[in-house]
C-alpha positions as CSV (number, residue, x, y, z in Angstrom):
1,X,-32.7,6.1,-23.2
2,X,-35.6,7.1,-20.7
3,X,-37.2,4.7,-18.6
4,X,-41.2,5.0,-18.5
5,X,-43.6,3.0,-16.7
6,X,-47.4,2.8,-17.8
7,X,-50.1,1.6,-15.0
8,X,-52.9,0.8,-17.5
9,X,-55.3,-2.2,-16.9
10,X,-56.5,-1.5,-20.4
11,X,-54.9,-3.5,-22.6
12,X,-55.9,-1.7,-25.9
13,X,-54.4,1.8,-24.0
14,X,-51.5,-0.3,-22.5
15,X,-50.5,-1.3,-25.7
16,X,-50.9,1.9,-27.8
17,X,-48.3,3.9,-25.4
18,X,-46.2,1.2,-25.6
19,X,-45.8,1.2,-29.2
20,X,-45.7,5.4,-29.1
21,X,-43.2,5.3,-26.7
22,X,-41.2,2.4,-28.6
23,X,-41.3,4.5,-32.1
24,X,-40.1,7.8,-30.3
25,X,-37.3,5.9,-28.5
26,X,-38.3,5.3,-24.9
27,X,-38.2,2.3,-23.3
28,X,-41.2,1.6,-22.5
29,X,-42.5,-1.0,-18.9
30,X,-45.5,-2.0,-18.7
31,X,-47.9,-2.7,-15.7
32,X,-51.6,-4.4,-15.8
33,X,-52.9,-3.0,-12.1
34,X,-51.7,-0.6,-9.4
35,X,-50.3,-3.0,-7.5
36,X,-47.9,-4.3,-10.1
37,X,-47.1,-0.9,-10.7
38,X,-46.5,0.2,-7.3
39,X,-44.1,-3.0,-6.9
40,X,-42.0,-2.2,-10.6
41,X,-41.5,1.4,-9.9
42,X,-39.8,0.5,-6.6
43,X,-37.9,-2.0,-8.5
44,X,-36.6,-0.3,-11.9
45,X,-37.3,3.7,-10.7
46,X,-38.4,4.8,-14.1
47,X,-37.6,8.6,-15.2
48,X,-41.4,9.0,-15.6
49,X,-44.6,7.2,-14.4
50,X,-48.0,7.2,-16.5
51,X,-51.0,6.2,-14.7
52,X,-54.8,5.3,-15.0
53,X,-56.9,7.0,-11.9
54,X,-59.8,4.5,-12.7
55,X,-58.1,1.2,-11.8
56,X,-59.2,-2.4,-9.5
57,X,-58.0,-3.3,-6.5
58,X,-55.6,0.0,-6.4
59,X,-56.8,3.0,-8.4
60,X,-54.2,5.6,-9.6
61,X,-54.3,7.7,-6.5
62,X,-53.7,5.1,-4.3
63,X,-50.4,4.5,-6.4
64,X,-49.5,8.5,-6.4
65,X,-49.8,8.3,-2.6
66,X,-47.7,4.6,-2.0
67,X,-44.7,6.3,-4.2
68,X,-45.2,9.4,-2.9
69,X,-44.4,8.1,0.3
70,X,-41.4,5.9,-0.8
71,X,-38.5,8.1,-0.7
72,X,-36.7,6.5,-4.1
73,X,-40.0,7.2,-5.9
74,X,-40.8,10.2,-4.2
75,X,-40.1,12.8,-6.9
76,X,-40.4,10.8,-10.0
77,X,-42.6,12.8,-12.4
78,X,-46.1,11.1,-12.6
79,X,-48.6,11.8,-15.3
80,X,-52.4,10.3,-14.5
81,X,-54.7,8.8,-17.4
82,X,-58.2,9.9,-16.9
83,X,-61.4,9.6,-18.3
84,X,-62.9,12.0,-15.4
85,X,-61.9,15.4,-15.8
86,X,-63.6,17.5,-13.8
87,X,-61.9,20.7,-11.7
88,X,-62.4,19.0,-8.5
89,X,-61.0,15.5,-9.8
90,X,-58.1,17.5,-11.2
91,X,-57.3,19.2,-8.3
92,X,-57.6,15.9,-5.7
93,X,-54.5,14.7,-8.2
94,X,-52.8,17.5,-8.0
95,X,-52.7,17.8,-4.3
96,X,-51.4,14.3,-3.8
97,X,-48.4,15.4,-6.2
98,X,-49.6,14.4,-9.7
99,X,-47.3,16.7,-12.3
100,X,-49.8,16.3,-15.0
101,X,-53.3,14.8,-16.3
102,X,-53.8,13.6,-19.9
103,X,-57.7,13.8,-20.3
104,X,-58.6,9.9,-22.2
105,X,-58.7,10.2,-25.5
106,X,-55.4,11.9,-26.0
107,X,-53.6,12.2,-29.3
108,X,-50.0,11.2,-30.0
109,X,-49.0,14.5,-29.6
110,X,-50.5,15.5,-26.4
111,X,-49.1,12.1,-24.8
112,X,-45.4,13.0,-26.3
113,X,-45.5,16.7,-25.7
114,X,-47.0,16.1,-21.8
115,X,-43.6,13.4,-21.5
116,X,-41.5,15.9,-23.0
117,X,-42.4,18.6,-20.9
118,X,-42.7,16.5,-17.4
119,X,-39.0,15.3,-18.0
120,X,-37.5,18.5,-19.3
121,X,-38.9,20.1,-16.2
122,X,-37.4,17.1,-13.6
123,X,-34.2,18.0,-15.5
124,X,-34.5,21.5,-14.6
125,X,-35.0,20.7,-11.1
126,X,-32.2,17.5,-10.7
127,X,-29.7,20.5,-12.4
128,X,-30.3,23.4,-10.0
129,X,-30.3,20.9,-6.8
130,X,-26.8,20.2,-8.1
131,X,-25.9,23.4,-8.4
132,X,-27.0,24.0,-4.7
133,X,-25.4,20.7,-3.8
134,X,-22.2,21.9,-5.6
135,X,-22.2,25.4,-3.6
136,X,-23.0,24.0,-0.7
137,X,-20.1,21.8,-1.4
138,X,-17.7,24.8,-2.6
139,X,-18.7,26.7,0.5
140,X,-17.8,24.2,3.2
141,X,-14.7,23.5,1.5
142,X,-13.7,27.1,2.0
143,X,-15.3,28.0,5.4
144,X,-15.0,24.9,7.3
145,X,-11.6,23.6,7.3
146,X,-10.2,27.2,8.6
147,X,-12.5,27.7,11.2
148,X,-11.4,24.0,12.5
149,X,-8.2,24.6,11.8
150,X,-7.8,28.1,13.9
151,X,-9.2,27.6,17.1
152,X,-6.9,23.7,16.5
153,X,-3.6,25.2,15.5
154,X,-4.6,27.8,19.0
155,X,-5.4,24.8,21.1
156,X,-2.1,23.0,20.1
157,X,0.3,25.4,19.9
158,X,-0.5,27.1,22.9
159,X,-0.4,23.4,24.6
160,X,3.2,22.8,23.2
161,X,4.1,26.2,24.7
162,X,3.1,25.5,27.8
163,X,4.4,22.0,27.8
164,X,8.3,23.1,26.6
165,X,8.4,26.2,28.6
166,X,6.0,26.1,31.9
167,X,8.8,26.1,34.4
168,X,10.2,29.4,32.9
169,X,6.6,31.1,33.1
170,X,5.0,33.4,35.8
171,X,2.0,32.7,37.0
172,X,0.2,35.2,34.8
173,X,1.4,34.4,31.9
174,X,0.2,30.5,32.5
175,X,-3.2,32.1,33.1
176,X,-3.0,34.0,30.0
177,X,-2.2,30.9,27.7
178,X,-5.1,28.7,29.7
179,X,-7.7,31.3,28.8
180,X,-6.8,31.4,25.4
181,X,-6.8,27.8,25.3
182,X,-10.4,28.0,26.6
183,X,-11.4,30.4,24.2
184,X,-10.0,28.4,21.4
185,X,-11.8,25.3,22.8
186,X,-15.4,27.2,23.2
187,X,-14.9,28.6,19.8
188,X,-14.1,24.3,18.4
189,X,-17.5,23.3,20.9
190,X,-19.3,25.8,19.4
191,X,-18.7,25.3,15.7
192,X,-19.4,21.2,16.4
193,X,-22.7,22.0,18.0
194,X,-23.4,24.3,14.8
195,X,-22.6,22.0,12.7
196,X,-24.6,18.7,14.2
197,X,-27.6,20.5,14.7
198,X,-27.5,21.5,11.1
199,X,-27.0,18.1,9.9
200,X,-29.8,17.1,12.3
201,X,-32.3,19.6,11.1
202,X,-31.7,18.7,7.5
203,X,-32.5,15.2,8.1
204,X,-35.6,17.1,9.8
205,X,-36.2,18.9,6.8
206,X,-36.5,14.9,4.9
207,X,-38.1,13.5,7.8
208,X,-40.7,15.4,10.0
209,X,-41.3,12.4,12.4
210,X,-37.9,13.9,14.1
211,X,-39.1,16.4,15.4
212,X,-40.5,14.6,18.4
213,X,-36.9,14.1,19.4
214,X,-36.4,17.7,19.2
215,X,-37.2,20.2,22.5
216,X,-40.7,21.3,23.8
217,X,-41.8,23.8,25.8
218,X,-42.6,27.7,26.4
219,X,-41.0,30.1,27.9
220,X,-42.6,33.1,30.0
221,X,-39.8,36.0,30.3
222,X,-37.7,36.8,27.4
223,X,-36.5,39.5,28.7
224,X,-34.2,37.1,31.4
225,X,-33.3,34.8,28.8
226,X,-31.9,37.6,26.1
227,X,-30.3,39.8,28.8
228,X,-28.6,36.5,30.0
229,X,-27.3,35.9,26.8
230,X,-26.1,39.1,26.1
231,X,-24.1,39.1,29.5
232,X,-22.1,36.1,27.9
233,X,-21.7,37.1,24.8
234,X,-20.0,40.4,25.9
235,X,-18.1,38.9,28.4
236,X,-16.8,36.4,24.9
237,X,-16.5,39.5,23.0
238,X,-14.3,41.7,25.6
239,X,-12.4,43.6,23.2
240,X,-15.5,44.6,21.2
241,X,-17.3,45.9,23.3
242,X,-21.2,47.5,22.5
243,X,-23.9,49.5,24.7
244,X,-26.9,47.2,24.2
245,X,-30.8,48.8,24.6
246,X,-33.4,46.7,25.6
247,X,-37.4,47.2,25.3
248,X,-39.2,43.6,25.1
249,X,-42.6,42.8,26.5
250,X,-43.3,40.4,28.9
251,X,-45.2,37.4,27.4
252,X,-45.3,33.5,27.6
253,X,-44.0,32.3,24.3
254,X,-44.5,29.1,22.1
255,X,-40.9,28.2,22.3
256,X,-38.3,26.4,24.7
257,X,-35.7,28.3,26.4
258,X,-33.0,25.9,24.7
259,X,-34.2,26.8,21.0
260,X,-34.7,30.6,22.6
261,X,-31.2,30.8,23.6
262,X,-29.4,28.9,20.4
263,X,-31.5,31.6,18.3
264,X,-30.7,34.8,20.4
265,X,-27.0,33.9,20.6
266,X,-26.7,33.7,16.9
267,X,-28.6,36.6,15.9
268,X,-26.3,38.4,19.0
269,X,-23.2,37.3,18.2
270,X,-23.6,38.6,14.2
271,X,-24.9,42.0,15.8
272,X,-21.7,42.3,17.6
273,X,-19.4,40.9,14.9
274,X,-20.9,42.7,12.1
275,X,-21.5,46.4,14.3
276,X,-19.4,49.3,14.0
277,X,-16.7,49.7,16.8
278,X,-18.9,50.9,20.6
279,X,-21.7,51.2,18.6
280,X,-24.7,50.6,20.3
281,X,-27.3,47.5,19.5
282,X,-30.8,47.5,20.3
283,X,-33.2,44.0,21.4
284,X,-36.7,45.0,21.0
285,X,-39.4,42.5,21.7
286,X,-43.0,43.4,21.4
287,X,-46.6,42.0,20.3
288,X,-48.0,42.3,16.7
289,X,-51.6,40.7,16.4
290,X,-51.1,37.3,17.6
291,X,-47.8,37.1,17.7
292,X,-44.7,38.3,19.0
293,X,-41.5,40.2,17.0
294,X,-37.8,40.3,18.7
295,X,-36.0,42.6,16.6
296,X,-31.9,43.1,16.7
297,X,-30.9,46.2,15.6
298,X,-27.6,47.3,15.2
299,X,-25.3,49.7,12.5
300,X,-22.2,48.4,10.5
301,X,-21.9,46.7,7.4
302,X,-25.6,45.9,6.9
303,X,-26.5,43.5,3.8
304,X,-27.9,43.8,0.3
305,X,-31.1,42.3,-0.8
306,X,-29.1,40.1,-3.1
307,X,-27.5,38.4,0.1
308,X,-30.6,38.4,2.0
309,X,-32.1,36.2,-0.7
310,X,-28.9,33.7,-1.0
311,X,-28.5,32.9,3.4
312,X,-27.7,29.5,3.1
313,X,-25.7,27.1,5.2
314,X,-21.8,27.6,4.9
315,X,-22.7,30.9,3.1
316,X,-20.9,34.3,4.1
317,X,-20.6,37.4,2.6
318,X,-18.1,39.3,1.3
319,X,-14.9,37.4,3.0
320,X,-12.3,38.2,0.9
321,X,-12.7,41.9,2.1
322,X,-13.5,41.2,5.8
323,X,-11.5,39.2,7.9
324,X,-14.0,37.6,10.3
325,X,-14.5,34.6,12.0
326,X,-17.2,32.0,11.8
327,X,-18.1,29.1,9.7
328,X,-21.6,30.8,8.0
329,X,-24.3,28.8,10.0
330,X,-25.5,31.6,11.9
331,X,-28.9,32.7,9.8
332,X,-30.1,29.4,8.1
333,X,-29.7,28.1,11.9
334,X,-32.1,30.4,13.2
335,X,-34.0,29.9,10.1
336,X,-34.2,26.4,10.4
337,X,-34.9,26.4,14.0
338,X,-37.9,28.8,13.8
339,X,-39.6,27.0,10.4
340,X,-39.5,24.1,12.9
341,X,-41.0,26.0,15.7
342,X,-43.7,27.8,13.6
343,X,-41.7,31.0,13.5
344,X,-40.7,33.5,10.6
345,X,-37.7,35.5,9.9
346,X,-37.2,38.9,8.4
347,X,-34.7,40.9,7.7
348,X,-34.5,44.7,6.7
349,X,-31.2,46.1,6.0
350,X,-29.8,49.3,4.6
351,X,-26.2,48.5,3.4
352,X,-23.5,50.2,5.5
353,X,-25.8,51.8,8.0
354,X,-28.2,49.9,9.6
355,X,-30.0,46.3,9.7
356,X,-32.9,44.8,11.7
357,X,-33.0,41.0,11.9
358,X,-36.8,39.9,13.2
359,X,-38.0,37.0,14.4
360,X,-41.6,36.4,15.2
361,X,-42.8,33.9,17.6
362,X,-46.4,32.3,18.3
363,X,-47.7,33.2,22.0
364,X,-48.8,30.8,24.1
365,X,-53.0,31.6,25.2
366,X,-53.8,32.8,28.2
């Protein structure tokens, strides 16, 4: 049975919903002001809310904006009661987050089919964040325990070599199992990092007050930064190795070199992994009207619109015909990172040939 909370300090009003929602088989909680209402829907968390605007002490968009705020209350559908209808009343609701407005007097019908509709649509929406929930879910059961078990299962066994059989080794070949103990290690550091600063920026996605833990800052040659990046990357990706073109513009951007670098080294390290053998990769960095594009270019597998649309954390594409490493953080990273950083993404793609990933940065005045 659905749980609905009326905010009416009219009694006669009160009372008539009441007895609609009692014959149609809702449970029905009442409230006399706003501020009792504020207080029950924190309480009980009805499925729906239906509110008067015009209302002492706490009027109905005072209530909108206290649950609004409350994170428990925060998406409960909320239809307002109004005897003001006007287009500019309408859309002051609407902007705080209203879902509806019943225009007083209503008919049974319009009351029940306004309900109907509110909670059919909250359905909707609590099914398809499940869903995502659910793939998200799927995915990181696939992805993530093999990318912490490989570079593991290198660490260890390579250890255990060393440990049962270092007096019988040369000198090169100790120095052979330490750096690929090291690149095992980098490639375990690396997917940790990946994975906390997800986890942070998704709790920055529910709560933008922490972003004032995250970096500030601007940065005034790109150009160092990317070619920096690139030198470590090939030097990680020896037996892969790529020409690399450069052509960026010399500007002070909105950005700090930290969030700079975390962003280049993803979108690098995809160019090389997902290039064809020596082929060459381009970084092109230039100004368009008040702000500034980086574009990586490279040719190889390239990706459909269809995938384009689905980048999502844990997500990566076509695995079952590629071996490749990686745990699928790469993209909704960097797309995380510049949202939060008043950047965009874009991506243009042919599908086996070529695909330029863009990024475009604000500039900082001179």
């Amino acid at each position: 049975m659905k749980k609905i909370l009326v905010i009416e300090d009219d009694l006669n009003v009160r009372s008539i919903i009441l007895d609609i929602l009692e014959a149609e088989e809702f449970l029905g909680v009442s409230a006399e002001d706003g501020k009792t209402g504020v207080k029950l829907a924190k309480e009980i968390l009805p499925d729906l809310i239906i509110c008067d605007v015009m209302m002492p002490e706490l009027d109905g968009h005072q209530v909108l904006e206290e649950l609004r705020s409350y994170q428990a209350t925060a998406t409960i559908p909320f239809i307002f009661l109004t005897a003001k209808s006007t287009t500019a009343d309408l859309r002051y609701g609407m902007n705080l987050g209203a879902d509806d407005y019943l225009t007083k007097p209503f008919s049974h019908q319009d009351l029940l089919a306004a309900i109907r509709s509110r909670i059919q649509k909250h359905e909707i929406f609590e099914q398809q964040t499940q869903a995502q929930l659910n793939k998200l879910c799927n995915n990181i059961t696939l992805s993530l325990p093999h990318e912490l078990r490989t570079p593991l299962n290198g660490i260890m066994g390579t250890t255990q070599l060393l440990i049962s059989d270092f007096q019988e080794m040369s000198p090169d070949e100790i120095q052979e199992m330490l750096e690929n103990i090291s690149i095992s290690a980098a490639r375990l550091y690396r997917l940790t990092c990946n994975f906390l600063l997800y986890a942070d920026l998704e709790l920055l996605n529910r709560d933008p007050q922490r972003l004032k833990y995250f970096p500030k800052g601007s940065i005034s040659d790109p150009e160092i930064l990317i070619k920096s990046v690139i030198k470590n990357k090939s030097q990680e990706n020896s037996q892969n190795p790529h020409d690399f073109c450069f052509e960026i513009e010399k500007l002070t951007l909105n950005i700090p070199e930290e969030i700079l670098i975390k962003i280049t080294e993803e979108l690098i390290d995809n160019a090389i992994k997902f290039s064809d053998i020596n082929a060459p990769i381009s970084v092109k960095g230039h100004k368009i009207m008040n702000r500034y594009c980086l574009e990586f270019i490279n040719s190889g597998r390239g990706m459909t619109a269809e995938q384009i649309a689905k980048i999502g954390a844990y997500q990566q594409f076509e695995r079952d015909i590629y071996e490749q490493q990686g745990s699928g953080l790469g993209l909704i990273l960097v797309k995380r990172l510049l949202h939060f950083y008043q950047g965009d993404l874009e991506i243009e793609s042919t599908p086996g040939k070529t695909i330029i990933v863009r990024i475009f940065l604000s500039i900082v005045p001179n």
